[in-house]
Structure formats: C-alpha cells, structure tokens
KEBA-724298 format. One record per residue: z, x, y of N, C-alpha, C in turn; residue in one letter. Coordinates in pm, whole numbers. Layout:
REM KEBA-724298
   n_pz   n_px   n_py  ca_pz  ca_px  ca_py   c_pz   c_px   c_py r
      Z      X      Y      Z      X      Y      Z      X      Y A
...
REM end
This chain:
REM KEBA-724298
   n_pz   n_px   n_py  ca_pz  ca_px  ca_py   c_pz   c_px   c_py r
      0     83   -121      0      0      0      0     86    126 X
     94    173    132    103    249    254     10    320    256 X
   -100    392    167   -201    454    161   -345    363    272 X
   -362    239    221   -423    139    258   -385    119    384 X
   -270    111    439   -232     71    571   -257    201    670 X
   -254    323    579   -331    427    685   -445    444    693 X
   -559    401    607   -676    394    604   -705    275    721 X
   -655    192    708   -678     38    794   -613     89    970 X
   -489    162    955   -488    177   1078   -583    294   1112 X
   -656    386   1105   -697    432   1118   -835    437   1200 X
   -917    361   1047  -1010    244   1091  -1031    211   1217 X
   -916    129   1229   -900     43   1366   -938    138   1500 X
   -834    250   1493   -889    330   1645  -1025    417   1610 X
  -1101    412   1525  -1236    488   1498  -1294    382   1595 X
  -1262    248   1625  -1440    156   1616  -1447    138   1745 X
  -1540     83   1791  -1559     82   1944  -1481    -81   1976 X
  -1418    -90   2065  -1343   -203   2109  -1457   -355   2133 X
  -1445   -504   2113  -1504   -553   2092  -1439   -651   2151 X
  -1527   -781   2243  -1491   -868   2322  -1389  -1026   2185 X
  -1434  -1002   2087  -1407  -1085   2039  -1267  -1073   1919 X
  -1168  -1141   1930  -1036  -1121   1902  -1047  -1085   1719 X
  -1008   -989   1685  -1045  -1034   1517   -963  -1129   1456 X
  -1021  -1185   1340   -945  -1270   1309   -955  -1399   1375 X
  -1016  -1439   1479   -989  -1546   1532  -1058  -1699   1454 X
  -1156  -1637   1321  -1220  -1742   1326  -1120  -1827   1172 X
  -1000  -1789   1150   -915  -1830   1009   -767  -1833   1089 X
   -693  -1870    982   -578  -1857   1021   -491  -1793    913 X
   -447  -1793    829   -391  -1704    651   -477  -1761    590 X
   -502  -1903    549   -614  -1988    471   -684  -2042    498 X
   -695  -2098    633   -755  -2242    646   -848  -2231    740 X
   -994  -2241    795  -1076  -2188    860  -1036  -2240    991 X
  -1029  -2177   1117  -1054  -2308   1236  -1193  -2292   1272 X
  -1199  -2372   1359  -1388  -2417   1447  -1398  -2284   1507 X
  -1334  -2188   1546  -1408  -2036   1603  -1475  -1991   1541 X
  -1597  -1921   1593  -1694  -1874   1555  -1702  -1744   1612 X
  -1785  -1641   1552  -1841  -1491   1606  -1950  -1471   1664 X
  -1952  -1371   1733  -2121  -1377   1818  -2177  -1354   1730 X
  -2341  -1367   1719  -2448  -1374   1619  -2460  -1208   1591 X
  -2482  -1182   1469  -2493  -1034   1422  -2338  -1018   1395 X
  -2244  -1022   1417  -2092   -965   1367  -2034  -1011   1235 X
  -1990   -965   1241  -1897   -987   1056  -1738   -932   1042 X
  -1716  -1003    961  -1573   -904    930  -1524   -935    740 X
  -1480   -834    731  -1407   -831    627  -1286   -827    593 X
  -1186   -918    476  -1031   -934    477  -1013   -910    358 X
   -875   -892    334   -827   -849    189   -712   -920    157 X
   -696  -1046    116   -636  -1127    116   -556  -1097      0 X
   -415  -1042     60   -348   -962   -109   -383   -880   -139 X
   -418   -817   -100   -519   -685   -115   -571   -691   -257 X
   -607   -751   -303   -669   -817   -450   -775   -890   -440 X
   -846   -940   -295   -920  -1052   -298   -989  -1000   -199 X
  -1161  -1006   -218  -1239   -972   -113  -1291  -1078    -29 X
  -1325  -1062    150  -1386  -1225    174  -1477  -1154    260 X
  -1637  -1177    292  -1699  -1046    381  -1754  -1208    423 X
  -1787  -1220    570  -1846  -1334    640  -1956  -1261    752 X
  -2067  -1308    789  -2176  -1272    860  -2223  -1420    976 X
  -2245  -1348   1104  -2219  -1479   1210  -2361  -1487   1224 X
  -2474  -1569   1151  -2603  -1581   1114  -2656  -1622   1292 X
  -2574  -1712   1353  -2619  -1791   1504  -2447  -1768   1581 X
  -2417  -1764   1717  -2296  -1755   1779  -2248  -1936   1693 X
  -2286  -2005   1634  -2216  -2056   1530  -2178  -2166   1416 X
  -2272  -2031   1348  -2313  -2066   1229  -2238  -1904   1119 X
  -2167  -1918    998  -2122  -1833    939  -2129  -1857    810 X
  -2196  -1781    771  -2206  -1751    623  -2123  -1638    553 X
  -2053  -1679    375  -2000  -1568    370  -1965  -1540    208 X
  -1930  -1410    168  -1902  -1423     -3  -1741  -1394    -33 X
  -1734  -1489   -147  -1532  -1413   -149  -1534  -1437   -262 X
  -1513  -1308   -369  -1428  -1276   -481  -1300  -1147   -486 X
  -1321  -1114   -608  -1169  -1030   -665  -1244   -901   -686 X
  -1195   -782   -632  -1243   -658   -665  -1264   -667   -835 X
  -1356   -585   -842  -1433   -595   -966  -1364   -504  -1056 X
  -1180   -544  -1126  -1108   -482  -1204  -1117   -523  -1330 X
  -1185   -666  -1325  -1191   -653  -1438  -1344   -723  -1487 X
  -1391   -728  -1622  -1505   -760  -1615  -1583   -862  -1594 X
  -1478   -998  -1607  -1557  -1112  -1563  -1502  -1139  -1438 X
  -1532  -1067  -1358  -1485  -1058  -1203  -1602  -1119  -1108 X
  -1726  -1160  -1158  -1805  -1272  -1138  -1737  -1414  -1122 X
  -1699  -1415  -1219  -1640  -1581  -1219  -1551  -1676  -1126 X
  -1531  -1506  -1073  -1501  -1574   -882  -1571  -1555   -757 X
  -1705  -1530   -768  -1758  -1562   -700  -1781  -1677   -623 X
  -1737  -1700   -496  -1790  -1780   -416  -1857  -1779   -277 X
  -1965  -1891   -287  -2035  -1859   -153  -1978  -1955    -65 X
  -1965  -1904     91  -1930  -2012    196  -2024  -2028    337 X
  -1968  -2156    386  -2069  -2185    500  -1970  -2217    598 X
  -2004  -2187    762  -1903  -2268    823  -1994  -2283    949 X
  -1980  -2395   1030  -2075  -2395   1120  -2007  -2564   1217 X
  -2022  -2446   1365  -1912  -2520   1486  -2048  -2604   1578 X
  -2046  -2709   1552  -2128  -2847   1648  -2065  -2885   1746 X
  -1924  -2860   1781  -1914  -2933   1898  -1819  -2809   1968 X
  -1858  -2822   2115  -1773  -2758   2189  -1738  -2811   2326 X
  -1589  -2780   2353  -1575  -2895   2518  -1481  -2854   2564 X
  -1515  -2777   2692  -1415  -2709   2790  -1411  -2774   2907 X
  -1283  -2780   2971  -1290  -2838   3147  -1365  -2752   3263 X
  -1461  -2632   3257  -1487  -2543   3320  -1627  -2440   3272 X
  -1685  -2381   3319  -1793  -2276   3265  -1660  -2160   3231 X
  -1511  -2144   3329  -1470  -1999   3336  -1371  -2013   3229 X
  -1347  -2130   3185  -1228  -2121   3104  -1263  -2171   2939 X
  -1142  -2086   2883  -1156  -2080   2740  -1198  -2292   2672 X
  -1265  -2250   2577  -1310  -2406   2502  -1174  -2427   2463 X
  -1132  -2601   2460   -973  -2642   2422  -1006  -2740   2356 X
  -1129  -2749   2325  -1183  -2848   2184  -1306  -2844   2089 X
  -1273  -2732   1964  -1367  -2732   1891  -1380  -2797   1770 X
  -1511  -2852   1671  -1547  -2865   1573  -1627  -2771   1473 X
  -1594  -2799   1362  -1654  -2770   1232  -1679  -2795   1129 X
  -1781  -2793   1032  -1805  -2813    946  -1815  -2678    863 X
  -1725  -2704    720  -1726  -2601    644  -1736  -2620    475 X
  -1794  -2484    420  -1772  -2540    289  -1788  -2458    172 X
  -1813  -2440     35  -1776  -2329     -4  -1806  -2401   -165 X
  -1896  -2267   -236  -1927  -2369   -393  -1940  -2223   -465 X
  -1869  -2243   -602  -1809  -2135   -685  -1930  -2186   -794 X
  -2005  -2090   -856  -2107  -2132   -934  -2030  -2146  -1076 X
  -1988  -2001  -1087  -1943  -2068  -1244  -1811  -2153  -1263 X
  -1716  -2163  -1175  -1647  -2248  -1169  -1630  -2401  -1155 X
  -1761  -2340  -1060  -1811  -2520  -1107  -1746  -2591   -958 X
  -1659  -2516   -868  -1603  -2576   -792  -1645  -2588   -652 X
  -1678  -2702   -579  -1719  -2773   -479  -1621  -2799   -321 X
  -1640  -2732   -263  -1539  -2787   -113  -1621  -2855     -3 X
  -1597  -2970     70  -1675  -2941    180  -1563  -3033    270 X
  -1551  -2960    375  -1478  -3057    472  -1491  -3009    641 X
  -1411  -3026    761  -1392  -3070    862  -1310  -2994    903 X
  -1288  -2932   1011  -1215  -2866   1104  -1183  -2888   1243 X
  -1089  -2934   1302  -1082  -2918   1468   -996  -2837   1544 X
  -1017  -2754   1610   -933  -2673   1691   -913  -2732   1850 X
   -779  -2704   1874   -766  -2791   2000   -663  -2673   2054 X
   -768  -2640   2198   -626  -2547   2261   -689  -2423   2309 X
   -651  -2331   2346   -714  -2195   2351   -702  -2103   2237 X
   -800  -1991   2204   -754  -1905   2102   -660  -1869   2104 X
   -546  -1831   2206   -383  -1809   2166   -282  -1845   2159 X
   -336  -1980   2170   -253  -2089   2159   -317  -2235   2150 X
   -283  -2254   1971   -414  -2366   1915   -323  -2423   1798 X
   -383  -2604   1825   -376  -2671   1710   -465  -2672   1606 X
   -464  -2673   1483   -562  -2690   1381   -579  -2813   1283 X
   -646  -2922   1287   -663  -2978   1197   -772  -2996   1062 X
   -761  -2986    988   -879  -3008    883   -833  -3107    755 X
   -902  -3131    679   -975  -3210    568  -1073  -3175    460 X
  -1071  -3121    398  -1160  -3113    301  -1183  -3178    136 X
  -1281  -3189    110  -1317  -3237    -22  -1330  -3151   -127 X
  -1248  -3206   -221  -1300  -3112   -346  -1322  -3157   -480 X
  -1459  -3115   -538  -1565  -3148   -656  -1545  -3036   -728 X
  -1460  -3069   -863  -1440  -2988   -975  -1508  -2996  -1085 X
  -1609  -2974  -1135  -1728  -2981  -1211  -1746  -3163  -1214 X
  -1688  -3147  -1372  -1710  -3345  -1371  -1590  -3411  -1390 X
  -1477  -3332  -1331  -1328  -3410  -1348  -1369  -3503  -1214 X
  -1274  -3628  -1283  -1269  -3750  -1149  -1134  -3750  -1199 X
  -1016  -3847  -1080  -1109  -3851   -932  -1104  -3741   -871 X
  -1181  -3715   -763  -1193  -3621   -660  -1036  -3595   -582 X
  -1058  -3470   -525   -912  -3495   -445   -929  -3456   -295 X
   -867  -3424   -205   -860  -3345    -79   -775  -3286    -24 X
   -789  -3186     64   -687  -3116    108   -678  -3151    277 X
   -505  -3157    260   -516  -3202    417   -487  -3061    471 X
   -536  -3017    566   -465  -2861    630   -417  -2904    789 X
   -340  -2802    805   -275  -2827    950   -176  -2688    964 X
   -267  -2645   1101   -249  -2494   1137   -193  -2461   1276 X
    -82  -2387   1306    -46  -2389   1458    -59  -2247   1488 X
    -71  -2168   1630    -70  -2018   1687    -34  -2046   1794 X
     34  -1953   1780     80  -1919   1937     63  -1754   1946 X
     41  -1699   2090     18  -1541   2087    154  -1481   2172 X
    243  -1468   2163    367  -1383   2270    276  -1282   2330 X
    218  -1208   2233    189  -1123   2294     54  -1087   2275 X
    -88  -1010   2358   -192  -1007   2316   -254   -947   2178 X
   -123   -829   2131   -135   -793   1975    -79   -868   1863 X
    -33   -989   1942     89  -1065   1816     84  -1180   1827 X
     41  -1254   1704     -4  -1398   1685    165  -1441   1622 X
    232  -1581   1601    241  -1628   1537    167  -1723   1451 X
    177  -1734   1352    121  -1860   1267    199  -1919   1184 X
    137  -2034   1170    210  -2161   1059    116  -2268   1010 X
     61  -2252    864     22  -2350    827     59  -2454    738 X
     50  -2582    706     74  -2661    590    -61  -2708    552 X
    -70  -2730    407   -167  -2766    316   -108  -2845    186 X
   -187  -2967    125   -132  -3029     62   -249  -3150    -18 X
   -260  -3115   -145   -364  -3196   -190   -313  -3327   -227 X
   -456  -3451   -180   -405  -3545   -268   -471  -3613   -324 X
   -470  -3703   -449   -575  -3765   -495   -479  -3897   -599 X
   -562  -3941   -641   -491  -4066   -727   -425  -4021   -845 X
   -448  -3882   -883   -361  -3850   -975   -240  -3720   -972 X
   -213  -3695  -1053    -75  -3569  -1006   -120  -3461   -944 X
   -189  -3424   -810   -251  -3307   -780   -214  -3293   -678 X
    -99  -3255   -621    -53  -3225   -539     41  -3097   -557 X
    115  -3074   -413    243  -2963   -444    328  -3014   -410 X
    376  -3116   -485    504  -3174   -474    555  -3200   -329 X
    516  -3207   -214    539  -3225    -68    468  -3096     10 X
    369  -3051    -70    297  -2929     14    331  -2808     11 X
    248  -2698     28    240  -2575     84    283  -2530    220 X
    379  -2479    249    397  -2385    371    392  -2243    382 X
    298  -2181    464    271  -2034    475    307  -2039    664 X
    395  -1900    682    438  -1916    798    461  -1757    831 X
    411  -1684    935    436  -1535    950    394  -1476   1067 X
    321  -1322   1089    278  -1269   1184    147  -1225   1161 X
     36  -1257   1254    -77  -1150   1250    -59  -1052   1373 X
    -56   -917   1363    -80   -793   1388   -223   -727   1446 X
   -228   -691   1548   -377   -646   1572   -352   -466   1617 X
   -329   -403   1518   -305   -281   1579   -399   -222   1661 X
   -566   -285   1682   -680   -186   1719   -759   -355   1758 X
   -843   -327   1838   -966   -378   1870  -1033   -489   1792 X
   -997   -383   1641  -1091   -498   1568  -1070   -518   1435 X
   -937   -478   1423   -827   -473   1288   -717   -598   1308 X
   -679   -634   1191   -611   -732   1191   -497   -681   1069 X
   -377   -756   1062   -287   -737    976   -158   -831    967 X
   -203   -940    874    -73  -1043    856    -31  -1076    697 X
    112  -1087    765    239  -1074    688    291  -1215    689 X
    316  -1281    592    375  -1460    547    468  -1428    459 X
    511  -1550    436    582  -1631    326    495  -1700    308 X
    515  -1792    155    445  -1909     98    582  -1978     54 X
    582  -2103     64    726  -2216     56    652  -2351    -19 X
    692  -2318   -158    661  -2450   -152    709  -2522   -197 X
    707  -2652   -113    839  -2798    -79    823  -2850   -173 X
    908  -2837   -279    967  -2939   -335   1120  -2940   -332 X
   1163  -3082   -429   1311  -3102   -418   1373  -2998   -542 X
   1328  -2853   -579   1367  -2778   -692   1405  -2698   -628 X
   1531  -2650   -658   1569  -2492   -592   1515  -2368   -630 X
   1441  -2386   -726   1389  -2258   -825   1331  -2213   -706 X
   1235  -2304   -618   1151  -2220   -591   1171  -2152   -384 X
   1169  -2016   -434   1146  -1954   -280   1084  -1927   -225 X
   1055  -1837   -171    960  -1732    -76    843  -1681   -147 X
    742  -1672   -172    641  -1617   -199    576  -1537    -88 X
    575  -1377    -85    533  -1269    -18    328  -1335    -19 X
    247  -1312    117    162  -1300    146    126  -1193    209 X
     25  -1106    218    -25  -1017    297   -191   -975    325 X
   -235   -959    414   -385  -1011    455   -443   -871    555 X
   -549   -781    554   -557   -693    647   -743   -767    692 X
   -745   -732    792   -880   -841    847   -984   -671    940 X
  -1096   -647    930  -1165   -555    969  -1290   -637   1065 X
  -1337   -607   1152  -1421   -728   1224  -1533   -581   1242 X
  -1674   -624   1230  -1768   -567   1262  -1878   -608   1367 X
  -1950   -529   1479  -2006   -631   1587  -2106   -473   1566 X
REM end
C-alpha cells in the first residue's frame, strides 16, 4: 500500500495542473451528472483491486471499461462496459458554476449477463452538491427486476478536501435489498492537480450488531 501511495503521490506532482477538479465526475460509487472536457480521462483503483479507466468522447458524453486486475484467469468475467452522458444543464449566470445537472447512465457486463441503466441529478456547485439517482437493474433472465435508489452529499472545507456521504439501497418485490441500505461515508484527498485519494467506511444498516465498519479505499488519476 504505502509503495502505491508513493507512486500515486508522486504521479500527481509529475503532471501538468488541469482546470478540471479530479474526481469530480463520481462520488465513492455512484456517478453524478459532471462531466470532463472532451479528450480527458481518468483512471481509479477502487480497493486497489478494481480497475475503472473512463474517456470524455464530447464535454458530455463518457464512455468507460471497469474490471479486476488480471490475477486471476477468468478475470474477463468482469468486464464491464459503461456510458454516461449529461443532457441537461442550468445555471443562474454565464460566470457562475451550473447548480443543476442531469444524466443518463449505464453499464452492461457481457458475461455476467448484467444490465444497469438509470438517472442522475446533481444539484449545487461542484463543492458543494446534492446527488440523486435511480437506476435499473437486468440480471440475465431473473424477474422481477430491481433498482437502486442512490443519494450522495459533498461538501469541500477545503479546496484539497472533499467530504462525502453516500446511501444506496436496492429494491424490488423480492428479498433484494440491504436490510435498510448501504452507507459509505469518508474523505476524498487531492494531493496534486490531478490525483485523487479517498478513504470510507461501508455501514451496513441493519437491526444486527454483527455488523460494522467496512474499510474502503479509492486512488483516482485524471488525464487531459
């Protein structure tokens, strides 16, 4: 880990500084309506076990691939491709930040068979934003279908230091839920320009004491 975190900080002061915040277009899981200028990309390491590389095809429109470093051999089987793409935008001003975006996003795992497509709104400025979303999800030929509700908050103290907090929580007509939801709640870190680095918990609510804290950790690289 600490090896990785000197490579990543490192990284960070090599690259040339870049108008656009990294990280801004996710939150730990859940996409918001921000988008990247056309030509940029970034790459995250979600657990440092999980690859996600995204490419900003139009200022916004994003395409992108996310699997598992290739440790083991059917490391295909997580392949997935994603789409995300922001239609609406509405600011009080030409000078001031947008405080109401949309999106459409979505994401299909071939051999898994698994299907997402849903809805995003961001309301607020990038450093300080509400998140709502919705999505659908198609699991080969299991019925019924289910969805995920997401709901994401930030605030920035400071221009290197995000808080975040999200909840997520599936539901459908049958037992597919997390018992009263997912909570992930922590810090993103911007040591450099165009490096990112956040640190969570995962909580999830139910009425069982078994369960605690689950460690998250995420390093985010932005390319322009």
């Amino acid at each position: 880990f600490y090896f990785f975190s000197f490579l990543f900080i490192l990284f960070s002061v090599s690259i040339q500084a870049q108008d656009f915040s990294t990280a801004d277009q996710e939150l730990f899981f859940m996409p918001t309506a921000y988008t990247m200028p056309q030509g940029a990309s970034y790459l995250n390491f979600p657990e440092l076990y999980f690859i996600n590389y995204s490419y900003a095809v139009t200022p916004s429109t994003h395409i992108g691939l996310f699997s598992i470093f290739p440790v083991i051999k059917d490391f295909t089987s997580f392949l997935t491709v994603g789409a995300k793409q922001n239609y609406l935008k509405l600011f009080p001003s030409a000078s001031s930040d947008h405080i109401f975006q949309s999106a459409l996003f979505t994401t299909y795992s071939p051999v898994a068979g698994l299907f997402t497509l849903g809805n995003v709104v961001s309301i607020g400025k990038y450093s300080h934003s509400l998140h709502l979303g919705l999505s659908f999800i198609k699991y080969k030929d299991y019925t019924p279908n289910a969805f995920f509700i997401l709901i994401g908050y930030r605030i920035d103290p400071f221009k290197w230091l995000s808080l975040i907090s999200e909840y997520t929580n599936v539901k459908s007509k049958v037992d597919m839920n997390f018992y009263g939801g997912l909570l992930t709640f922590g810090i993103r870190v911007r040591p450099g320009e165009t490096t990112a680095l956040e640190i969570a918990a995962l909580k999830i609510l139910t009425d069982s004491e078994k369960h605690i804290l689950f460690p998250f950790i995420k390093m985010s690289i932005y390319f322009k």
